[in-house]
KOLDO-694194 format. One record per residue: z, y, x of N, C-alpha, C in turn. Coordinates in pm, whole numbers, plus 50000, padded with zeros to 5 digits. Layout:
BEGIN
ZYXZYXZYX
...
END
This chain:
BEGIN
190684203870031191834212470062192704205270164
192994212170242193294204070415194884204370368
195604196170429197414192670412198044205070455
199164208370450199914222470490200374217670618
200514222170689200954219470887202244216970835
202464205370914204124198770929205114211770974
206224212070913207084225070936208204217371085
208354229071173208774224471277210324227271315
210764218771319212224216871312212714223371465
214204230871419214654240671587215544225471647
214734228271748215334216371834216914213271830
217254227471817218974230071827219744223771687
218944227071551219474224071444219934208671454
220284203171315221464188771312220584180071283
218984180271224218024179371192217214172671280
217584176871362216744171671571217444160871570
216544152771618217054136171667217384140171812
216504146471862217134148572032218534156772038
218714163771915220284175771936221134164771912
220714154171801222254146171745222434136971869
221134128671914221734118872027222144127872146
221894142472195222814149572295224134150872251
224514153672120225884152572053226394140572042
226194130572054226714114472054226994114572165
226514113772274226294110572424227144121072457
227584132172420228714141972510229954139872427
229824132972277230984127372240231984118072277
231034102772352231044091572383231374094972539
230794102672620231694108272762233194113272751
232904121972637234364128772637235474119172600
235164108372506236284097372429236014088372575
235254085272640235804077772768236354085972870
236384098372906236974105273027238724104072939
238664108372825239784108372736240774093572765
239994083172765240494074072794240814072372923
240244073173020240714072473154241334077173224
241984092973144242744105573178244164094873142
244404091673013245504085072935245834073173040
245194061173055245034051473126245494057673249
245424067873292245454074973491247064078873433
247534086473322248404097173286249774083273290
249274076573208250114067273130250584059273301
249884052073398250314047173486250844056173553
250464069173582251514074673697252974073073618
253144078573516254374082173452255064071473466
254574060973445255474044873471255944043773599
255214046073640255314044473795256554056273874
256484064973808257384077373837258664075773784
258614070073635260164061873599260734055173645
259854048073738260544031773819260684032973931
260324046674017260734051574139259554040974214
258364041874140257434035174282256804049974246
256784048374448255344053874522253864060674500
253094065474466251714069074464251544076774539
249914076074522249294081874618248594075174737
247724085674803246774075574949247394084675051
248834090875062249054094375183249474080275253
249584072975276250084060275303248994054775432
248054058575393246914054375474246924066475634
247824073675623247684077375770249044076975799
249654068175816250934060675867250504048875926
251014045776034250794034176131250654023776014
249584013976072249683999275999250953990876046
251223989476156251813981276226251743963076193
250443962876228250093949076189248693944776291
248703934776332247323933776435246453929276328
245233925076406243673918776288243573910676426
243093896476352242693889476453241193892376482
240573895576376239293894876445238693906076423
237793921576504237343933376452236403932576571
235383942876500233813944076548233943956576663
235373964076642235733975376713237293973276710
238123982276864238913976076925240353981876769
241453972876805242393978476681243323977276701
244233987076711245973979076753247133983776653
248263979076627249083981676560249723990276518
249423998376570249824013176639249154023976529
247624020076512246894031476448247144030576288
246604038976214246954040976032246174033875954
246674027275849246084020475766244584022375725
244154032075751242934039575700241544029875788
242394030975937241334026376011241274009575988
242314003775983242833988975966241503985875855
241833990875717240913994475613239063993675677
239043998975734237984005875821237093990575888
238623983475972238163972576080237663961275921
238433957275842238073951575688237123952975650
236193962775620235033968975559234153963275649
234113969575803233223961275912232833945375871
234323938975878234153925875840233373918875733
233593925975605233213921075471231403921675495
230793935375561229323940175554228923928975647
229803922975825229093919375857228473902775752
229643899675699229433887775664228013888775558
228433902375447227473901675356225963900675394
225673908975532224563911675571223953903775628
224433897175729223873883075766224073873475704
224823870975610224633862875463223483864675409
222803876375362221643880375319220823875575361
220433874875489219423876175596219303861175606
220693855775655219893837475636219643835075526
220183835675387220243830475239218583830075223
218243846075230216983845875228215753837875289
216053839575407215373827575495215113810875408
216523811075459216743793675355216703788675244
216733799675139216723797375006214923798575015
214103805775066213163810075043212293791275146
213013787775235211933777975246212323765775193
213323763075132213773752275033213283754174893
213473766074892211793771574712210193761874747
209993770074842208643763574902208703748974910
209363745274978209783731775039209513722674880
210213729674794209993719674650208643715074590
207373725374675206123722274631205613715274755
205913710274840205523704674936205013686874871
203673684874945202983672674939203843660074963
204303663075054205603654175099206533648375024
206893638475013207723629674885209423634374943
209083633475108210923633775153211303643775194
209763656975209210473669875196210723674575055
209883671174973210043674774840211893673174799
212013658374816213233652474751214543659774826
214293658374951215003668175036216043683474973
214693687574972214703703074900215413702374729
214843692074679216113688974549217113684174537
217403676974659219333665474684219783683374719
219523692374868219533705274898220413711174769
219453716974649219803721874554220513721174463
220563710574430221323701674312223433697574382
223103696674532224433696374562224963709774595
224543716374684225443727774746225693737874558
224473736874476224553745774354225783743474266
226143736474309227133723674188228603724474258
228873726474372230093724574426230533737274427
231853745274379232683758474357232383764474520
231923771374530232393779974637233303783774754
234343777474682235753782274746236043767474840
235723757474764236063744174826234943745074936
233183747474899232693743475014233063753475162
233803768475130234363773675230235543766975285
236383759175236237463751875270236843743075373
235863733475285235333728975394235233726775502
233643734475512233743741975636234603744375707
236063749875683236803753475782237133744875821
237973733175729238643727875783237503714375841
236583713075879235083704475973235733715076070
235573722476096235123734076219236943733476294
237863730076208239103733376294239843715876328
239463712976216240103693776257238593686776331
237763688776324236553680076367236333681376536
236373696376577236103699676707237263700376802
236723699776940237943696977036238823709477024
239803711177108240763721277156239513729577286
240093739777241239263754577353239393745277465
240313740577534240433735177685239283723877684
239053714877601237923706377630236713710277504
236473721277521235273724477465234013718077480
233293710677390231983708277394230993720977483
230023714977619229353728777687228303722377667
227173728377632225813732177636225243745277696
224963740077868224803755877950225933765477898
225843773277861226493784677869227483788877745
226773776577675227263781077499228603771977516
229843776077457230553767577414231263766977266
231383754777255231973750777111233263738877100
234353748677025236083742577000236593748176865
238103742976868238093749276771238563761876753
238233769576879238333784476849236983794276840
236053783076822234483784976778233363787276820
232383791676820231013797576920231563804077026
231613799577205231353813377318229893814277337
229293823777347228433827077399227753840377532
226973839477574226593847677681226443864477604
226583872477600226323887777566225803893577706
225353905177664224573917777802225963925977769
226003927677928227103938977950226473951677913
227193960377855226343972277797225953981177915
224713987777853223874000477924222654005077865
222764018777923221784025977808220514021477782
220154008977873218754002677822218793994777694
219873987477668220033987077510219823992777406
220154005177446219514014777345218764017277347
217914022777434216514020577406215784011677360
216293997377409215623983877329215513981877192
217243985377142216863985377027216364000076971
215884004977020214784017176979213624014676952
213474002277028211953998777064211813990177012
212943978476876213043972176824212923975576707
213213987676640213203996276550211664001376535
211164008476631209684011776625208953999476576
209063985976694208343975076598208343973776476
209603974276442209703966776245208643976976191
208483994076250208113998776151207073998176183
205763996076304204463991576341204383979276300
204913967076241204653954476219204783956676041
205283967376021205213968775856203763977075798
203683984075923202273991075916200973981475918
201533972276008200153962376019200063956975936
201423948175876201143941975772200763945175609
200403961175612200273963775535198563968575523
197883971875646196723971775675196293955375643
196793954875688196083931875683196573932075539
196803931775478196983930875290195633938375222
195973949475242194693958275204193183953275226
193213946575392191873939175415191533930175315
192353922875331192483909375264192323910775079
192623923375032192013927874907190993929974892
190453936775035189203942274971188063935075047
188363924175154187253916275202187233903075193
188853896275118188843881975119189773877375276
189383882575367189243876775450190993878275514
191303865875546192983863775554193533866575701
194613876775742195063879975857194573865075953
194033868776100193263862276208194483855876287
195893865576241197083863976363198193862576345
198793852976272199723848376182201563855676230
201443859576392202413857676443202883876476531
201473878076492201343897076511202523903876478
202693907476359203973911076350204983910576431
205753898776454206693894076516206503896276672
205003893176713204613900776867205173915976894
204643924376764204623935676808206163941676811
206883934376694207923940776712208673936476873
208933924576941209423918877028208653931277150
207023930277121206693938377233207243952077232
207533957077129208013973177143209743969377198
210233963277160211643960877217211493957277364
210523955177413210643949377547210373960677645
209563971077577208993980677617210583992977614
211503993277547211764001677481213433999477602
213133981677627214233975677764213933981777896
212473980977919211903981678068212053997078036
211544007677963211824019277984213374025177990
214624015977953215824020477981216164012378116
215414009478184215574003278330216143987478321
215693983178246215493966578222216903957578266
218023965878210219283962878238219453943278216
220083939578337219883922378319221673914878324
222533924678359223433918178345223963915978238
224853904478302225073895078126226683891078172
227383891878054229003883578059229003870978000
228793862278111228713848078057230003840578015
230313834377933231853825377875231803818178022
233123814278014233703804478138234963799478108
235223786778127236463773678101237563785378181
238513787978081239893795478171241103782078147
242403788278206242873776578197243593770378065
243703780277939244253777077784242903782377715
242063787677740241133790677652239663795677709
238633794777653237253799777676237113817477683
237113817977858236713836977856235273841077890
235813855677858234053865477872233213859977754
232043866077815231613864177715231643869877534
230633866277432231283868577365231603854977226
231903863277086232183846777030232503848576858
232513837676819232203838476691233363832376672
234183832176590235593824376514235503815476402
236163804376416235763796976306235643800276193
236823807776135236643818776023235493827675946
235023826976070233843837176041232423831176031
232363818076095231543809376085231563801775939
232973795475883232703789975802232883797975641
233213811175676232723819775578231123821275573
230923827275679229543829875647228493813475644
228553799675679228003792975620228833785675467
229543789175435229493784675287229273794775219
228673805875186228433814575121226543814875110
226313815275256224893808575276224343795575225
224813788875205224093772675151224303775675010
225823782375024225733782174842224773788674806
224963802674836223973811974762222193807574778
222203802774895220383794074940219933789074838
220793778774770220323773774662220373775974525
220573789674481220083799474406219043804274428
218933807474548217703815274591216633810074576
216163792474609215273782974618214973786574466
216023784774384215443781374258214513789674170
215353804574253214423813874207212903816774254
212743812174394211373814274456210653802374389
211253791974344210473779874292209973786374154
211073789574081210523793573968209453806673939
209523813374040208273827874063207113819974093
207523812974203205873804874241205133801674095
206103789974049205693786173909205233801173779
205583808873803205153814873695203473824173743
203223818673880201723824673881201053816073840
199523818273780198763814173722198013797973807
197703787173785197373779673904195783784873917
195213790673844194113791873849194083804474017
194983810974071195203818574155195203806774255
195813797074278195773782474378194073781874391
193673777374294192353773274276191103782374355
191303796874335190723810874352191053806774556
192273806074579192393806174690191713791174809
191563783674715191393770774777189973769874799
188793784574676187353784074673187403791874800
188443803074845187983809874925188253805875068
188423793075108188853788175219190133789675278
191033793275198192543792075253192923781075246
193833779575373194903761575377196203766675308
196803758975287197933759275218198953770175245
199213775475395199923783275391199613797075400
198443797775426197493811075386197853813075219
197753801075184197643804975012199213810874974
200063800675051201543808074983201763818075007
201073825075154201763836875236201393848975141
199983844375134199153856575099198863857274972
198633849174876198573844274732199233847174613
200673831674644201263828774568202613838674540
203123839574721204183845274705204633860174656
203393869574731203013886974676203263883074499
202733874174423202293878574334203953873874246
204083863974350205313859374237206843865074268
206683876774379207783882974370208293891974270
207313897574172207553900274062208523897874002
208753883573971209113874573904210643873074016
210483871674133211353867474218212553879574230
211873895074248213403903774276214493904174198
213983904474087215603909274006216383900673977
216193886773983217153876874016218083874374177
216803875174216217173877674360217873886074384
217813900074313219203908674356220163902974365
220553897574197221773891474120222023880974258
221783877174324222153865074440222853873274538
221843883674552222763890274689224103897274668
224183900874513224843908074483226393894574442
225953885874409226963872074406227943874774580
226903872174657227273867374815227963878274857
227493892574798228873902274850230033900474814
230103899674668231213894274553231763887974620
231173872474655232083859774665232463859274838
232013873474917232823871575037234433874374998
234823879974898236103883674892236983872774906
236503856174873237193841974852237453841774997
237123847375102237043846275280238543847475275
239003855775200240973855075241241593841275220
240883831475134241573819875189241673812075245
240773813475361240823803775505241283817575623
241953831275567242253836075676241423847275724
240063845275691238753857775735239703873375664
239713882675780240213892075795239463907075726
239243900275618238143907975532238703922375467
238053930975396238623937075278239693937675202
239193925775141240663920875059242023917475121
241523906075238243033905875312244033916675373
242513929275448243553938875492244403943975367
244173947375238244793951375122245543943075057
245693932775082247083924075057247963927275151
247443931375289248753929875393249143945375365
248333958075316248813966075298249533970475200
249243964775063250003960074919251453955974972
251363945574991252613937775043253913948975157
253163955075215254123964575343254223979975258
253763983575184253633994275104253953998474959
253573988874908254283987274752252893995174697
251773998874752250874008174668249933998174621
249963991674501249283983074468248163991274395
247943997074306247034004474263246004011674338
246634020474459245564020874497245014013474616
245534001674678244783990274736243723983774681
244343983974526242813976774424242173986374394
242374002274413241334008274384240154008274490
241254008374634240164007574742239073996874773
239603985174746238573970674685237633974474592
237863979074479237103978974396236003989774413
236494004674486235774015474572234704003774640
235134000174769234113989374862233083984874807
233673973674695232563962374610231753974174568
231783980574497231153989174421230403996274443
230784004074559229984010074690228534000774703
229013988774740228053978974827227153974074749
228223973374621226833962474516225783977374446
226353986674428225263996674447224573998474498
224584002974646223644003474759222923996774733
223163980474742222343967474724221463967174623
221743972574488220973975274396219793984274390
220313999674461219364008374478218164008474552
218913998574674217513992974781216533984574696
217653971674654216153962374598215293965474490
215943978174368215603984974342213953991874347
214283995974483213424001974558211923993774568
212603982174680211443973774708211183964174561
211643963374478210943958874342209893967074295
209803980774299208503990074291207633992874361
207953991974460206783985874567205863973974592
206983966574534206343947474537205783949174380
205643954674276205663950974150203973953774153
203433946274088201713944474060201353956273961
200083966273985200023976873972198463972373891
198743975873782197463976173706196223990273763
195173983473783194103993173823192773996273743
END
């Protein structure tokens, strides 16, 4: 005599595990919107007793304040919004080319720790063990203050050809603009994405024949060649604004500020050596018997890391690795205390001239939040792509 069929419960009834956790979960929204209504309710009203201010009309009223340093032109004249605007520029450029070297350097000081070598080895651990250990804030102090007491005055600038260095920081040569730039970097753009194509054909080979990319440096050809292509087809524009000795300071040209230099290298060494530790420790968690596999199949050493060790141990490597990049956005905000004309600083100078403190920290906290998202969603991204796919 066969069992009676399980009786089937209405999804809707109190009975449903899926109805009660939809009833928890629209409970637990409503007691936090509840809270944040009170928390929003409760500050205006204070704020309305004490005769302060609210609101973001504030932001289209003149700043009346200069920026020493912006990626686009800014004068005193225009509304807080944009000031805000020149800040944001600042904070991304730092974060982004923060990224971009960290990665670099953290990633060959990882490597560097497995090296045969006794004084690259040791190297790569004095590297780690110091910059990891010293606060942040001091090795940006640092830096600045090497870069502003160490180097001459702009008038006797250290010259190397064209480059100069004082303590009003990097001049360098720039291309006067024209529309062949744009095209270049058009044609710089096409590369990355033909050198991602190749390198993704040469992986696939290399799965399915053994046999290890012939051209170590392809990539990097093709992208340079499509940019060159992408110059000569916008009419191979060659002029350039070279720096030149004026008589109080270094003109033309363009230039980097100490500020901005010794933000973005103490944020870089620091964060590098996070990064090392993490590529050291991914390496370490592949199997050595994968070393071994690679060493039967005639790879030299850096065939084995390129192609081997490292694919397999990024696994292991992204989601820490986020947490790093996501540090180095964070800890550009410490840039306001040598002066870097960041985020945060524009919102102190607008706090301070405005009295709108609330929403200055909302707009900070908007930014970070913004960014460390983005940042998340991308690596995100390339973590499912890089992640080893059972077949």
């Amino acid at each position: 005599m066969s069992a009676p069929p399980p009786s089937k419960t209405n999804r809707w009834s109190w009975r449903s595990q899926a109805f009660r956790g939809l009833v928890y979960q629209v409970i637990a929204v409503a007691a936090i919107g509840l809270m944040v209504w009170l928390l929003a309710h409760n500050t205006l009203e204070n704020m309305r007793v004490r005769g302060i201010q609210s609101g973001f009309d504030f932001l289209k009223s003149s700043a009346g304040f200069d920026i020493g340093e912006s990626l686009f032109p800014f004068d005193s004249a225009e509304p807080y919004w944009r000031a805000f605007l020149v800040g944001l520029a600042n904070t991304l450029r730092v974060a982004l080319v923060g990224i971009v070297l960290t990665t670099l350097i953290g990633t060959l000081i990882g490597v560097g720790r497995f090296s045969r070598n006794a004084l690259v080895r040791g190297l790569c651990s004095a590297y780690v063990e110091f910059f990891r250990n010293v606060p942040v804030l001091l090795q940006l102090l640092m830096w600045y203050l090497l870069l502003t007491e160490l180097l001459p005055a702009s008038y006797e600038a250290w010259q190397a050809g064209p480059f100069f260095l004082s303590k009003s920081g990097i001049n360098f040569p720039i291309p006067d603009w024209a529309p062949g730039h744009l095209w270049a970097a058009i044609g710089l753009l096409a590369g990355v994405a033909l050198a991602w194509m190749h390198q993704g054909w040469a992986r696939r080979r290399f799965e399915a024949t053994g046999k290890p990319p012939s051209i170590f440096w392809a990539p990097l050809a093709v992208i340079l060649g499509a940019g060159l292509v992408g110059w000569i087809v916008g009419g191979a524009p060659t002029a350039m604004s070279v720096p030149k000795e004026g008589e109080f300071a270094i003109e033309g040209g363009g230039s980097l500020t100490p500020e901005f230099i010794a933000v973005l290298l103490g944020l870089t060494v620091y964060t590098a050596a996070f990064v090392a530790e993490v590529v050291r420790a991914g390496i370490q968690s592949v199997p050595r018997g994968q070393a071994e596999a690679s060493a039967a199949l005639g790879l030299n050493k850096g065939q084995e890391m390129r192609l081997v060790m490292l694919p397999q141990a990024m696994r292991v490597i992204i989601p820490p690795l986020t947490n790093q990049y996501l540090n180095l956005t964070k800890n550009s905000s410490l840039a306001v205390a040598i002066g870097y004309p960041d985020v945060v600083s524009i919102a102190n100078t607008a706090l301070n001239q405005t009295g709108r403190a609330v929403e200055c920290i909302a707009i900070v906290m908007a930014v970070y939040l913004t960014t460390s998202l983005a940042t998340s969603l991308l690596m995100n991204w390339y973590n499912d792509r890089a992640a080893i796919k059972e077949r």
